[in-house]
C-alpha positions in Angstrom: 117.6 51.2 158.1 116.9 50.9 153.9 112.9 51.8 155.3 114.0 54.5 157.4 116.2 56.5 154.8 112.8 56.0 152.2 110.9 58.1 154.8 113.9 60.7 154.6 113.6 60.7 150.9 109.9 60.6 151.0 109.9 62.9 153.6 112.2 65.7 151.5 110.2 65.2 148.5 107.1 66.1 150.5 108.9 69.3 151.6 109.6 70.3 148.4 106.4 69.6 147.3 105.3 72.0 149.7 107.3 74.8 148.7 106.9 74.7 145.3 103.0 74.9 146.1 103.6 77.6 148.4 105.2 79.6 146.2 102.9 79.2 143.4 100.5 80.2 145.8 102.3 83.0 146.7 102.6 84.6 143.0 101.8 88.4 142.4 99.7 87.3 139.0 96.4 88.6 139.0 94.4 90.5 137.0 94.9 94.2 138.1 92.8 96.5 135.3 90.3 96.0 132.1 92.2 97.5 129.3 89.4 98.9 126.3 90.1 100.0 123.2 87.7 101.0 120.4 87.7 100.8 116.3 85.9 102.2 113.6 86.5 99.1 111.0 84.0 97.1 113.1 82.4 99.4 115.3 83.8 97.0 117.8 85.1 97.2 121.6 87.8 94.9 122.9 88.3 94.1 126.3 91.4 92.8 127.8 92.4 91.6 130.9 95.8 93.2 132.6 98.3 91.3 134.3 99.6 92.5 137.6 103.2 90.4 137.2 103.4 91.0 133.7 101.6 94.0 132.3 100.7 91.0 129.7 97.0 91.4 127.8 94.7 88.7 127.4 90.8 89.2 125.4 87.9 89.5 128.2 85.3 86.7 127.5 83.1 87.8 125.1 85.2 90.4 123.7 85.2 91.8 121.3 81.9 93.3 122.2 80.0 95.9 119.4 80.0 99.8 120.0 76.5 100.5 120.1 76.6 103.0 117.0 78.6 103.3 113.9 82.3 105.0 114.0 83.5 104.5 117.6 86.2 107.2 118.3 86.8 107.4 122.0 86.1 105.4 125.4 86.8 106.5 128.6 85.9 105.0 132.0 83.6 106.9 134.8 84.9 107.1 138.1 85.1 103.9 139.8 85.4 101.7 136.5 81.9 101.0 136.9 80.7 102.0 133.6 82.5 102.8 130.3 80.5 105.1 127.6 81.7 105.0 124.0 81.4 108.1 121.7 80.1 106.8 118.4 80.7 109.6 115.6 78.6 108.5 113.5 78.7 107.7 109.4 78.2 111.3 107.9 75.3 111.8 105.1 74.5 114.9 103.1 71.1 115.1 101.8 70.1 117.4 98.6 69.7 120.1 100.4 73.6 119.9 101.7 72.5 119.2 105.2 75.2 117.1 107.3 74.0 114.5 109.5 75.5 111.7 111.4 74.2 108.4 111.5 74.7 106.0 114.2 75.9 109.0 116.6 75.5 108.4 120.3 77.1 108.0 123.6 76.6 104.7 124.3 76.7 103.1 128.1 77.7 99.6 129.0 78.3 98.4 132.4 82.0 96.8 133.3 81.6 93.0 134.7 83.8 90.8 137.0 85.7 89.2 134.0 85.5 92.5 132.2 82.7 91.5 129.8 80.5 94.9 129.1 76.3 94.8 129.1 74.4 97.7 127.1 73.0 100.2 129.4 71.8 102.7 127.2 72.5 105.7 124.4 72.4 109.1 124.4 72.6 111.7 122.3 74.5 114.9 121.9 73.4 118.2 121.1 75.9 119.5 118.4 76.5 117.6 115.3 79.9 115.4 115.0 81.0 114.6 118.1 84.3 114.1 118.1 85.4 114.2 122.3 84.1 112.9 125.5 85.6 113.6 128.7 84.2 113.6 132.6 85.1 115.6 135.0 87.4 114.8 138.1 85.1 113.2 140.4 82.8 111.2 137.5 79.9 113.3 138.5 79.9 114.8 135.3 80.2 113.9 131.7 81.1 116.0 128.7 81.1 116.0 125.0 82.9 118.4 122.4 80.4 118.8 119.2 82.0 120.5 115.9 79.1 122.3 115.5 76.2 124.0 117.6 72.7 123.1 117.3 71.3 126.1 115.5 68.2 124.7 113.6 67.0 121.6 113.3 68.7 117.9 113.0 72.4 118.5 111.6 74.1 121.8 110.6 73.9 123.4 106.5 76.0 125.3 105.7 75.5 128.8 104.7 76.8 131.0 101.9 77.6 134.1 103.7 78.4 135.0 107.4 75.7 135.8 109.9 75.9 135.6 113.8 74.6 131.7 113.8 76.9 130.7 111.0 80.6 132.9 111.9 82.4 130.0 111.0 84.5 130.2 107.7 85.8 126.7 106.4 88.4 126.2 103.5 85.1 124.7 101.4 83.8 128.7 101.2 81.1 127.7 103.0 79.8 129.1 107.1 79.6 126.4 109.9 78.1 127.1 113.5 80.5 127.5 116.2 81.0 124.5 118.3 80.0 123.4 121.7 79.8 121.3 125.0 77.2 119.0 126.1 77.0 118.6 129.3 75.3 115.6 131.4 74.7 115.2 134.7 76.4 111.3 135.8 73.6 109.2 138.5 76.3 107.6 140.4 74.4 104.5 140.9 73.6 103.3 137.4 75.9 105.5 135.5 72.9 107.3 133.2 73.2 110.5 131.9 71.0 113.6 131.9 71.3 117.2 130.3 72.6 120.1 131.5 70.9 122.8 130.8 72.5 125.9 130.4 71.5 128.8 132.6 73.2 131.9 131.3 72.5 131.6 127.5 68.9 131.6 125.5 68.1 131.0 122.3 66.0 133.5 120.4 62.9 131.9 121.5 64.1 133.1 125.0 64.3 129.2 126.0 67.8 128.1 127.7 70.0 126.5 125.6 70.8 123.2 126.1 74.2 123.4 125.2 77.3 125.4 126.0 78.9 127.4 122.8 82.6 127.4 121.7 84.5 128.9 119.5 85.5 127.7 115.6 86.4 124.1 115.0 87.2 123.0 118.5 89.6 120.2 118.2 90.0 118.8 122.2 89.4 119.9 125.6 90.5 119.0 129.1 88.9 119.5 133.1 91.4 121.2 134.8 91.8 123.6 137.7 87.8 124.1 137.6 87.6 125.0 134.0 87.2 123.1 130.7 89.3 124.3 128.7 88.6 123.6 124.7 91.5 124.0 121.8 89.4 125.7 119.1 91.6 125.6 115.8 89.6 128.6 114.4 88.1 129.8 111.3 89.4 130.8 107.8 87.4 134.6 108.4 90.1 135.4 111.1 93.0 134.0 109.7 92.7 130.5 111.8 93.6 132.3 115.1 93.4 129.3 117.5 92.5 130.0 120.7 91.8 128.2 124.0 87.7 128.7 125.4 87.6 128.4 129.1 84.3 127.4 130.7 84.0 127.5 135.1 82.8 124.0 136.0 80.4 124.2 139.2 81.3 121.2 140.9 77.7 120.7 142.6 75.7 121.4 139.8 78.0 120.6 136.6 76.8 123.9 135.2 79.8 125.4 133.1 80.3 129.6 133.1 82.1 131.8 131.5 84.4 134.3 132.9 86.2 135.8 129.6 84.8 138.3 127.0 86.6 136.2 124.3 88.9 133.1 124.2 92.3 133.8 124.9 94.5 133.8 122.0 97.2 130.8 121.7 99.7 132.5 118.6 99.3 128.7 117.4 98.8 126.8 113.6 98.4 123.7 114.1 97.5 122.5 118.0 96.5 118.9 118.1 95.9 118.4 121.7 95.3 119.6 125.6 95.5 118.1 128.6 96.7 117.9 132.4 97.6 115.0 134.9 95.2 112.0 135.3 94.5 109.8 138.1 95.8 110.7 141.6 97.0 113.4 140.3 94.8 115.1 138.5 92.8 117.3 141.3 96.2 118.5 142.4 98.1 119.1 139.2 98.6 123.0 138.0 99.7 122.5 134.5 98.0 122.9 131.2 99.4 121.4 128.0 99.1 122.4 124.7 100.6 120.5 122.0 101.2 122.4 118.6 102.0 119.8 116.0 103.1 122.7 113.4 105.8 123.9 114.9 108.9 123.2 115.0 109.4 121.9 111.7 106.2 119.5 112.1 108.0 117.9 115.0 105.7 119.6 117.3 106.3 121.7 120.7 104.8 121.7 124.2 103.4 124.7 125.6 102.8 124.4 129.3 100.9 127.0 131.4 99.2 127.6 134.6 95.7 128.5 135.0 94.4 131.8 137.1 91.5 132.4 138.7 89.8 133.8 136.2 90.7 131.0 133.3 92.8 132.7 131.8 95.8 130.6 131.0 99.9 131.6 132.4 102.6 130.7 130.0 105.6 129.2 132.3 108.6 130.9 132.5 110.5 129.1 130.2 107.5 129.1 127.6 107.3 126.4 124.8 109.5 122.8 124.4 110.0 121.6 121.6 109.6 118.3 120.5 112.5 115.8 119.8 113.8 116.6 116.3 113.3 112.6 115.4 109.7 112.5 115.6 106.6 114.2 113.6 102.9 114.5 113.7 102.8 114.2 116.9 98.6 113.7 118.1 98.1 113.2 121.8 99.7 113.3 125.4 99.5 112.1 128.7 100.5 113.1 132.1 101.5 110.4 134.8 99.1 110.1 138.0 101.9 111.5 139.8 102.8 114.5 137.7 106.3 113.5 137.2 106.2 112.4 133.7 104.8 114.2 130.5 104.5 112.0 127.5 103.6 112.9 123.4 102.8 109.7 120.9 104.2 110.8 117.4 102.1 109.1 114.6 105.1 109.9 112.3 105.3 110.3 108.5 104.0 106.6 107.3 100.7 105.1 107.2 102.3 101.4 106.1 103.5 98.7 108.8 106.4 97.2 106.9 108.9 100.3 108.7 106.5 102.1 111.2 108.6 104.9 112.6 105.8 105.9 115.3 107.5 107.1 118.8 106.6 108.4 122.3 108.6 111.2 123.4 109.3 111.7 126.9 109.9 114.5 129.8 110.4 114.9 133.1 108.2 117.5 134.8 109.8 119.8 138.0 107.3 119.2 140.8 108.3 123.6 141.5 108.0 124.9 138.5 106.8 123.0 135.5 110.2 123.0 133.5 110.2 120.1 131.3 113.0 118.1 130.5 113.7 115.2 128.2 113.5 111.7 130.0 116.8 110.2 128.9 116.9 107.1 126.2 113.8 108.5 124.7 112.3 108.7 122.0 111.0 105.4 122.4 109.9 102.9 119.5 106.4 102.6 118.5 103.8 100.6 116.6 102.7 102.1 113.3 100.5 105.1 113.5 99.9 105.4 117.3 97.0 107.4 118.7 96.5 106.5 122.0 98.8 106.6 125.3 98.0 106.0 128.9 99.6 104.7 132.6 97.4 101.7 134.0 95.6 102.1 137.3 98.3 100.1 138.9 101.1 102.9 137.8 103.6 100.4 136.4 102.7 100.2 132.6 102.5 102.7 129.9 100.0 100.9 127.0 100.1 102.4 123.5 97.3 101.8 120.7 98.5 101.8 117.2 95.9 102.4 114.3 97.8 100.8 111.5 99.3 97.3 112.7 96.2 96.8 115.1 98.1 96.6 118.4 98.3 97.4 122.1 102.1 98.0 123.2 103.0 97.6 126.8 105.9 99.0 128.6 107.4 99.1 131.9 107.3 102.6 133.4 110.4 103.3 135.7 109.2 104.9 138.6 112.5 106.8 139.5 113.5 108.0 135.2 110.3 107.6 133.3 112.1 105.7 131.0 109.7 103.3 129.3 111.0 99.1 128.3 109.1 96.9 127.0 107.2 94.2 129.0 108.9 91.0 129.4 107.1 88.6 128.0 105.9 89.7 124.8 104.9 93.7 124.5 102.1 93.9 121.8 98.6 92.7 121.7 96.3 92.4 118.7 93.5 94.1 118.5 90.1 93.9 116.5 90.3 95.8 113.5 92.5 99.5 113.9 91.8 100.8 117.1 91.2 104.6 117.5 91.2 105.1 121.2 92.0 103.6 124.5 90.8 103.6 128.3 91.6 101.6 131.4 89.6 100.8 134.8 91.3 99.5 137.8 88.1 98.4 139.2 87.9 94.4 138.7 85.6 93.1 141.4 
């Protein structure tokens, strides 16, 4: 009898044995997206792994890996999450002469491994001088970069005393700049290298092609949407700082970007900061174009979304601007869900310190008919100090933020059905190398 109840227990123990096992086994933890983010105090990249369960961060082995260059600004991920390519600005010299050059400027390529540890592919260089925005287009075919100024003669750009049609830029330093411009590459899908564009509707003086595709003054960002790249240009002290938005026709066989306007189309902005659309699934679909202005409204900043025509031209919605929550200031980039249900804006705020960092992400809700944007409710939400950088993982359940000031990642869970934005669980921020001044995230992990 005493041997038969032992086999019961031993028996039940087994069992439970069992089931604990099976559902450890059974757990939803794995690692669902690299996370990068890049900094200029090291010239570093970090690499994170991304929990599935948690939306927790851990460092990729190896990371932090370096940049490839000097003064790495922004990352984003091709198509696939292959390849990542890093825009290094470069350190900026000025030679007797007063001509500006960038050292240590490229785009530089690194391919994405199983663990999310990156190998150096290669570098490239842009045509313009100071880079200061890479994008690629919605099928990772193509890859472009915004240049402050146009490659006129030479290495670099000098500025000029008085205006002439090479130099029609007037900066607050009484000096003429070039205008600025695109740099397009064509993406080989199997290695993830880059080649130029060259464009075929514009010559030089020479009568050669350019190899470059030229703006307006002091383009700030740009954005693929609706088959146009669209640029922000902030203008130029000779016409009063009229900003205005450049629209360029993207081929999408060839890459090859046209214009279809006589001039830019006027935004009746002063200080625009950012444009963008929808990302991910939703990007093809989306119809929206955002502006942010960060001057208005008091320097809380206002949304301005529009529609784009066939032509490029860009549609003000019906109910025209929104203006940022009262609460929050400076505001510096935005982000669209990859459903195009949610709009959010990251507010640096006022302070550079971390002691009180009063940094916030605003929040709407976006009407799938006609674009009306309404505030998610419980937003704004809190912030790390001096955030830059916003975006939704590949999975769709987390919202990650990059703060320059404290050196951190924050994680939130995105609520499908409000937008409304909690932190994660266990533990919400993640150091980072040095101040980080961009993110990216690939959902490719095999």
């Amino acid at each position: 009898m005493k041997f038969k109840k032992i086999g019961q227990i031993s028996l039940a123990a087994v069992v439970s044995l069992v089931l604990m096992f099976g559902a450890t086994s059974c757990t939803n933890n794995f690692t669902v997206a690299y996370v990068f983010t890049v900094g200029t105090q090291y010239n570093q990249i970090g690499s994170f792994n991304e929990s599935n369960e948690t939306g927790a961060l851990t460092p990729s082995k190896g990371s932090p890996f370096g940049s490839g260059g000097t003064n790495p600004i922004r990352v984003i991920v091709q198509s696939g999450g292959r390849y990542i390519y890093v825009l290094n600005e470069g350190a900026q010299q000025v030679d007797a002469s007063g001509n500006i050059t960038y050292t240590g400027a490229n785009i530089s390529l690194f391919s994405v491994g199983g663990t999310g540890n990156l190998a150096f592919q290669a570098s490239y260089t842009s045509q313009g001088t100071n880079s200061i925005r890479i994008l690629p287009d919605t099928t990772g075919r193509f890859l472009f970069v915004l240049d402050s100024y146009a490659p006129i003669t030479g290495s670099g750009v000098t500025p000029q005393s008085s205006y002439s049609a090479s130099y029609p830029c007037l900066r607050s330093d009484g000096k003429y700049y070039p205008t600025g411009d695109v740099t397009a590459f064509n993406v080989d899908p199997n290695t993830g290298r880059l080649a130029i564009i060259t464009n075929q509707q514009q010559q030089n003086a020479n009568g050669t092609q350019l190899t470059y595709f030229p703006l307006g003054c002091a383009p700030i960002d740009f954005t693929v949407a609706s088959g146009f790249v669209f640029t922000a240009d902030a203008g130029s002290t000779s016409n009063n700082d009229v900003q205005t938005v450049f629209p360029y026709a993207l081929n999408s066989s060839s890459g090859q970007l046209t214009l279809t306007q006589n001039s830019p189309l006027v935004m009746g902005t002063q200080g625009m900061s950012a444009i963008s659309t929808a990302q991910g699934s939703a990007l093809n679909g989306s119809k929206y174009i955002y502006v942010l202005d960060a001057a208005a409204n008091s320097g809380s900043g206002e949304i301005l979304p529009f529609t784009a025509s066939t032509n490029g031209s860009l549609q003000a919605l019906t109910n025209g601007a929104v203006a940022n929550d009262a609460t929050a200031s400076n505001p510096v980039s935005l982000v669209v869900d990859s459903k195009a249900k949610y709009l959010f804006v990251v507010n640096a705020g006022p302070t550079t310190g971390i002691i009180n960092p009063i940094s916030q992400i605003t929040g709407w809700t976006i009407d799938p008919t006609n674009g009306t944007l309404q505030h998610i409710a419980g937003e704004p939400f809190g912030s790390g100090s001096g955030v830059n950088c916003i975006f939704e993982d590949s999975s769709n359940q987390y919202i990650y933020t990059t703060s320059f000031n404290d050196s951190q990642i924050t994680g939130r869970i995105l609520d499908p059905n409000s937008g409304s934005l909690t932190l994660l669980r266990k533990g919400s921020t993640f150091n980072t190398v040095g101040n980080p001044t961009w993110c990216a995230v690939s959902g490719r992990t095999t």
